[in-house]
C-alpha positions in Angstrom: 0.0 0.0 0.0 1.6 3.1 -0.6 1.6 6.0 1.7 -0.6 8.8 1.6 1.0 12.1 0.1 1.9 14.5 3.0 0.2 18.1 3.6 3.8 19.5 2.7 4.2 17.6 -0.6 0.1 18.5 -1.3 0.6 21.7 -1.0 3.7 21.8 -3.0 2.0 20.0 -6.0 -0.6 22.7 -5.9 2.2 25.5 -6.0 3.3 23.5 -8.8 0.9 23.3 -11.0 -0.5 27.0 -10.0 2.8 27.7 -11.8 2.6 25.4 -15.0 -0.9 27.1 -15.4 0.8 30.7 -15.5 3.5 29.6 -17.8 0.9 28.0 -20.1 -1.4 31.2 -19.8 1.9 33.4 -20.8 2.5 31.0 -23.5 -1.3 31.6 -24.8 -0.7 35.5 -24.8 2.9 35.7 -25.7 3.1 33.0 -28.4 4.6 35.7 -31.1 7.3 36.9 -28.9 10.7 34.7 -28.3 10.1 32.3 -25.5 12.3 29.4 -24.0 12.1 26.8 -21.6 15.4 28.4 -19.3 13.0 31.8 -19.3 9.7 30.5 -18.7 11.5 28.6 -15.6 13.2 31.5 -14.5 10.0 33.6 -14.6 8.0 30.4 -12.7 10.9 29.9 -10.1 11.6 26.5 -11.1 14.4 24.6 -12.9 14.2 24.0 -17.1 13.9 20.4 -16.3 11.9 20.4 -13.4 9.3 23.0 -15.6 9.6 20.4 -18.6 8.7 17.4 -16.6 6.0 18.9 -15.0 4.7 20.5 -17.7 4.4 17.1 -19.7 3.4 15.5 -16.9 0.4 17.9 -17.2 -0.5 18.9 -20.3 0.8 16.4 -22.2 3.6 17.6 -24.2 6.6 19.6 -23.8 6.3 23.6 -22.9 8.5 23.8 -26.3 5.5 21.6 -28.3 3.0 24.1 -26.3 4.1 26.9 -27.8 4.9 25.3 -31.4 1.3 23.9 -31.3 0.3 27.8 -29.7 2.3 29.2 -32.9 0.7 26.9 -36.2 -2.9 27.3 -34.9 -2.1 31.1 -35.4 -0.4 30.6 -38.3 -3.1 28.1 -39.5 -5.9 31.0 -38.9 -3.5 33.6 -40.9 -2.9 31.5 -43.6 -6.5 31.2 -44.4 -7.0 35.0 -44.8 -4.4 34.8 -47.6 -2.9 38.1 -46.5 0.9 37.5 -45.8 3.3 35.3 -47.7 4.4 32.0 -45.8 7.6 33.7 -44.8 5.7 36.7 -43.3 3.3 34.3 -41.1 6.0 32.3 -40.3 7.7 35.4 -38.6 4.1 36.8 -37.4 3.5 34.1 -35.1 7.1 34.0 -33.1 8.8 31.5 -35.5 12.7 32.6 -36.4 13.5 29.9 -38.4 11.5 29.1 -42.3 12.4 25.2 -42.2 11.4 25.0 -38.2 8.2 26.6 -38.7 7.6 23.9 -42.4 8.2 21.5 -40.7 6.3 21.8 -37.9 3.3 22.7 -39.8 3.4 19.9 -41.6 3.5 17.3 -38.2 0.8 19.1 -37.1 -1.2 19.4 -40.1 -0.5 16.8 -42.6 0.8 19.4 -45.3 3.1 22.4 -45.7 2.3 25.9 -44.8 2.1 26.9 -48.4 -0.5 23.8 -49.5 -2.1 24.5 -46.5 -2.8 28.5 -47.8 -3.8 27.6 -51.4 -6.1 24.4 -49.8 -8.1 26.9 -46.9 -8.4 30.2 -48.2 -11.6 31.4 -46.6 -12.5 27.9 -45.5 -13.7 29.1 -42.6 -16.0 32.0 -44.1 -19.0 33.0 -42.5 -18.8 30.2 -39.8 -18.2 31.9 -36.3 -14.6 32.1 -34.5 -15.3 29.7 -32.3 -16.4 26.9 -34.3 -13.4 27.6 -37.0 -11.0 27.2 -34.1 -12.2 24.0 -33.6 -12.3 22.6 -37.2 -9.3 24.0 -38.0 -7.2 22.8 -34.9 -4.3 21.3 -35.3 -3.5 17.6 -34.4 -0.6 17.3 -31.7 2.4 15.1 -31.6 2.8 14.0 -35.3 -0.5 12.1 -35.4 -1.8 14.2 -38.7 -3.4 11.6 -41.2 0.0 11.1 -44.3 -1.6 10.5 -47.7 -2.0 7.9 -49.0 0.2 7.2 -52.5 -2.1 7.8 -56.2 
């Protein structure tokens, strides 16, 4: 039988994961700006690999996939309105690198950012923001459906 947790350690896991909510609430507003791990630790009080663990542990995926996930559903939405060039969307949404952002996109959507553009232009037109955020969510951790061969 194993023991029961402790007030102390209780209370601690509730400090904790008052923190990971914080850091994922600052990734959800601050997506666009540059964020890593070693900051959002530092700003929590906890270690990079003590954030990381927790984190997963949480939510399900790394702070790092968070935000990447955080970053294509923006890009995904300004895509659609067919506005900016891949390149510009890519840098819109907090992304520094072309090939990171690609290939990203294309885990978590099943097709690169520039398919993706000439596929969903005004896809989502005349349905209402909330219901176009859910249809056009991406799927996490590289489970987007690969074509099958002509």
């Amino acid at each position: 039988m194993s023991p029961r947790p402790t007030a102390a350690a209780a209370t601690v896991h509730l400090r904790d994961l008052a923190r990971l909510r914080r850091v994922r609430d600052r990734i959800d507003r601050e997506y666009a700006l540059p964020l890593d791990v070693e900051a959002l630790a530092r700003a929590a009080g906890m270690s990079a690999g003590h954030l990381s663990r927790q984190f997963k542990l949480a939510y399900g995926e790394s702070p790092y996939a968070y935000l990447m996930t955080r970053r294509i559903e923006r890009a995904m939405a300004l895509l659609r309105l067919g506005e900016q060039s891949v390149t510009d969307v890519c840098f819109a949404v907090g992304c520094s690198s072309l090939g990171t952002f690609s290939t990203r996109f294309a885990e978590l959507v099943g097709m690169p950012p520039s398919v993706y553009q000439r596929q969903h232009a005004a896809a989502t037109v005349g349905l209402p923001s909330c219901v176009a955020k859910q249809v056009t969510r991406p799927i996490r951790n590289r489970e987007a459906p690969v074509p099958e061969p002509a």
